[in-house]
Backbone as numpy.savetxt, mean C-alpha at the origin, in Angstrom:
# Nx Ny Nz CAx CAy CAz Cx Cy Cz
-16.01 13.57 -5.71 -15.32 12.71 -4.78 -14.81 13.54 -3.60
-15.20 12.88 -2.25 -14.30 14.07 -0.91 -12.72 13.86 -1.23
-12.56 14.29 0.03 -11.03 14.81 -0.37 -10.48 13.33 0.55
-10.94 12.68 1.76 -10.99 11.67 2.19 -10.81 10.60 1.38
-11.87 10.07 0.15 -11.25 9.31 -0.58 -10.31 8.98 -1.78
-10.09 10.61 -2.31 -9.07 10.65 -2.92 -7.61 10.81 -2.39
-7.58 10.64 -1.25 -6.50 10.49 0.00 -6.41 9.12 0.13
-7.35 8.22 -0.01 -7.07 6.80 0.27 -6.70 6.26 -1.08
-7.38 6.52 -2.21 -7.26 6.01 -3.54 -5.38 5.99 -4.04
-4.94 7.75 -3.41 -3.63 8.03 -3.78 -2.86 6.72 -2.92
-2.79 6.99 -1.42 -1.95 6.29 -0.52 -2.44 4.91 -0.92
-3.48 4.23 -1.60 -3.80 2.68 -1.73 -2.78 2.41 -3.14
-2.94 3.32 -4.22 -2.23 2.98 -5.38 -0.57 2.84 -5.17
-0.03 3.80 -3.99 1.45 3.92 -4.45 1.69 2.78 -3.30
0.83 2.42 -2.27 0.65 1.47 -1.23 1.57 0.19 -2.04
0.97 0.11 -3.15 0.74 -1.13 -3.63 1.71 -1.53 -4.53
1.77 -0.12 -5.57 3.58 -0.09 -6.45 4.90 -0.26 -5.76
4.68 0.49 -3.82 5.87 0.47 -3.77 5.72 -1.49 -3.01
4.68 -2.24 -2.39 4.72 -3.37 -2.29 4.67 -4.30 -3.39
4.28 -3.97 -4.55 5.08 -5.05 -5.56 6.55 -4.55 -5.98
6.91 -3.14 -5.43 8.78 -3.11 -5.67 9.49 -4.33 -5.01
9.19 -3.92 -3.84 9.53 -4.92 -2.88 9.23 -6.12 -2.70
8.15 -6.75 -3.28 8.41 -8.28 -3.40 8.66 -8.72 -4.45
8.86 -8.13 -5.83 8.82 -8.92 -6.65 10.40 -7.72 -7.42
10.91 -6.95 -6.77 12.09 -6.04 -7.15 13.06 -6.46 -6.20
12.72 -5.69 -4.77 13.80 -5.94 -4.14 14.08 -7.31 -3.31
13.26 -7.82 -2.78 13.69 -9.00 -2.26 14.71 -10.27 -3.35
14.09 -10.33 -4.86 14.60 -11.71 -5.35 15.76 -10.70 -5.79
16.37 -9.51 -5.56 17.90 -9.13 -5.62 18.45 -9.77 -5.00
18.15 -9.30 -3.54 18.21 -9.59 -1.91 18.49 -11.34 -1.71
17.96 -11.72 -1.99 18.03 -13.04 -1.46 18.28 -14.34 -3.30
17.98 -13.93 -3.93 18.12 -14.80 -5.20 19.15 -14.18 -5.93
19.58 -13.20 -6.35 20.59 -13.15 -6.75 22.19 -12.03 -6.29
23.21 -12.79 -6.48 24.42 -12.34 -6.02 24.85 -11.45 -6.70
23.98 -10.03 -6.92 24.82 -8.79 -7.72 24.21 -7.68 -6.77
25.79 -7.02 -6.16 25.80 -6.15 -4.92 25.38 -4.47 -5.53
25.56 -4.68 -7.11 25.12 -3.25 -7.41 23.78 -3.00 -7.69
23.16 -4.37 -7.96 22.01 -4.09 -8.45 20.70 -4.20 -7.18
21.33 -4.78 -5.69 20.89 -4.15 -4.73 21.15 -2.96 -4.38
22.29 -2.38 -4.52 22.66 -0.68 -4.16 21.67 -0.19 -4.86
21.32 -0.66 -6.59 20.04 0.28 -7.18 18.97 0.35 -6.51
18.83 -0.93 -5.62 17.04 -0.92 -5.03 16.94 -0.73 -3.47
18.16 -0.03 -2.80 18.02 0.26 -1.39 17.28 1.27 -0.63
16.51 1.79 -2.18 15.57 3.12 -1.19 14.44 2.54 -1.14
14.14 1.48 -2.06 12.88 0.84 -2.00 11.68 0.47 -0.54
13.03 -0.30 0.39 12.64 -0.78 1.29 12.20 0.76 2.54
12.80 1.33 2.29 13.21 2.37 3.14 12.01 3.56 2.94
11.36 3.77 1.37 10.49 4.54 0.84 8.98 4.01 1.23
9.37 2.31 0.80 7.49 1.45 1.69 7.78 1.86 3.08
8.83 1.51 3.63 8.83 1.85 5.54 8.03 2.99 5.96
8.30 4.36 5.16 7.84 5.35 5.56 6.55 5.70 5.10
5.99 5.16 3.91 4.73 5.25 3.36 3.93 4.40 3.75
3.83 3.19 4.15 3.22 2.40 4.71 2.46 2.80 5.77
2.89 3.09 6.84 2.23 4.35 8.43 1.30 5.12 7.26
1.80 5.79 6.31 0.51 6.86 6.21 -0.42 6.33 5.18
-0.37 5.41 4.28 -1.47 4.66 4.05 -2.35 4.27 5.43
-1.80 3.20 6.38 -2.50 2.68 7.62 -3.70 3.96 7.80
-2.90 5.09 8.42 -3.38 5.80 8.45 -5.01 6.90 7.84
-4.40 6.76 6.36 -5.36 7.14 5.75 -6.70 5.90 5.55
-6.52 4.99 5.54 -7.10 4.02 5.36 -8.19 4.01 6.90
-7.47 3.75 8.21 -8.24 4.62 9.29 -8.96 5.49 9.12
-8.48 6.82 8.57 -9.47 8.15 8.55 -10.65 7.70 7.24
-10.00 6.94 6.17 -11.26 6.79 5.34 -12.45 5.49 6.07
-11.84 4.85 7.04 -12.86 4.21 7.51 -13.62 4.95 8.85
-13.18 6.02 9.55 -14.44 6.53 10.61 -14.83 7.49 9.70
-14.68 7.93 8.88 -15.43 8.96 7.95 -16.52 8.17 7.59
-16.37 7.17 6.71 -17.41 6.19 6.56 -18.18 5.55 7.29
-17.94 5.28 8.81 -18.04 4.31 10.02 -18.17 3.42 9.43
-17.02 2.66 8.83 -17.24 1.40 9.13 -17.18 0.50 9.74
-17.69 -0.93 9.86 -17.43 -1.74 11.12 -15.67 -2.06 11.52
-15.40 -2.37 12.39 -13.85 -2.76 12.51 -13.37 -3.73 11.66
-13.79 -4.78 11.40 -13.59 -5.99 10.54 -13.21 -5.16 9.40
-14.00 -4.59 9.01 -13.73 -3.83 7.43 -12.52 -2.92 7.76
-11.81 -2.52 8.27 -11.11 -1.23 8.79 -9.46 -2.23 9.09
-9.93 -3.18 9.58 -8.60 -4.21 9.66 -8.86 -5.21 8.39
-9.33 -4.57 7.68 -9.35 -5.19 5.89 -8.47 -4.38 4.96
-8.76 -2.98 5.25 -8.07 -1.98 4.64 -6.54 -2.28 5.19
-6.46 -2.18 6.57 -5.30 -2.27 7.00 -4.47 -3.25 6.76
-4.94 -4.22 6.34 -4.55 -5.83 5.96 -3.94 -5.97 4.28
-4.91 -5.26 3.79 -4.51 -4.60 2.17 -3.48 -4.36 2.30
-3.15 -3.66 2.90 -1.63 -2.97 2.59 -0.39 -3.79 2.61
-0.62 -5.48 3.50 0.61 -6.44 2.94 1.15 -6.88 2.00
0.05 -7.17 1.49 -0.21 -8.12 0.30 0.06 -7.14 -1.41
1.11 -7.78 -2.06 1.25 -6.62 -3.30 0.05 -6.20 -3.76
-0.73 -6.61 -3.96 -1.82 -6.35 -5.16 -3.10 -5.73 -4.14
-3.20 -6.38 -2.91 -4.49 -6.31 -2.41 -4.90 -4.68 -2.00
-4.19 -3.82 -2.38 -4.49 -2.75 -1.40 -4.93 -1.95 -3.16
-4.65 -2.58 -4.02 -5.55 -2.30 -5.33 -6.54 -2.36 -5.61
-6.19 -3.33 -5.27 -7.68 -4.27 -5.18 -9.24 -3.83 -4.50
-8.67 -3.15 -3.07 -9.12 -2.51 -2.02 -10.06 -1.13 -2.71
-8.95 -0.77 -3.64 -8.87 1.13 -3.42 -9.99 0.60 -4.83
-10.27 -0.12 -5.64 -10.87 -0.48 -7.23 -12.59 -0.50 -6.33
-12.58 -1.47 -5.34 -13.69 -1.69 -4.85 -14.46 -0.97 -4.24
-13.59 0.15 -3.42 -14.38 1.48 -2.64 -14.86 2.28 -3.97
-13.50 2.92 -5.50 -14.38 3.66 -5.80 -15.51 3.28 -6.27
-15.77 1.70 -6.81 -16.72 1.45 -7.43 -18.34 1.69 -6.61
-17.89 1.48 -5.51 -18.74 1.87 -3.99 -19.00 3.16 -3.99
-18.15 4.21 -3.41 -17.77 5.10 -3.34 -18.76 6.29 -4.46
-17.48 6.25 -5.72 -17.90 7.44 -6.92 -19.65 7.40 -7.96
């Protein structure tokens, strides 16, 4: 495997743990329930996807001109990364491609 897609595989998997923290951890604290400590437990959450998110995008970019792929596909990868699950989903389908 290059070192390119085990760069995307890493940043797609934690892509995706730290976006199901956050929708299915920190938000129904946030907004469904009224306990102020048990948001204090999950305030790095939001703050840890903020900063990891850019370098997924990122890697996801470099694994697509390495590959050339078309743009459509490249704002697929990039699109992955909203959605909790999809950027799993993403990273399952390249290696099967891919390795």
């Amino acid at each position: 495997m290059s070192g390119v897609l085990i760069r995307f595989r890493v940043m797609a998997i934690i892509a995706g743990v730290m976006s199901l923290l956050l929708w299915f951890g920190y938000m129904p604290a946030k907004y469904l329930f009224d306990n102020p400590s048990l948001l204090d437990l999950l305030t790095w959450v939001p703050i840890v996807h903020g900063y990891l998110y850019p370098i997924y995008i990122l890697t996801a970019i470099q694994f697509a001109v390495v590959q050339q792929f078309p743009i459509k596909r490249v704002i697929g990868f990039i699109l992955a990364g909203t959605l909790p699950v999809a950027s799993l989903i993403a990273e399952r389908r390249v290696v099967k491609q891919y390795s």
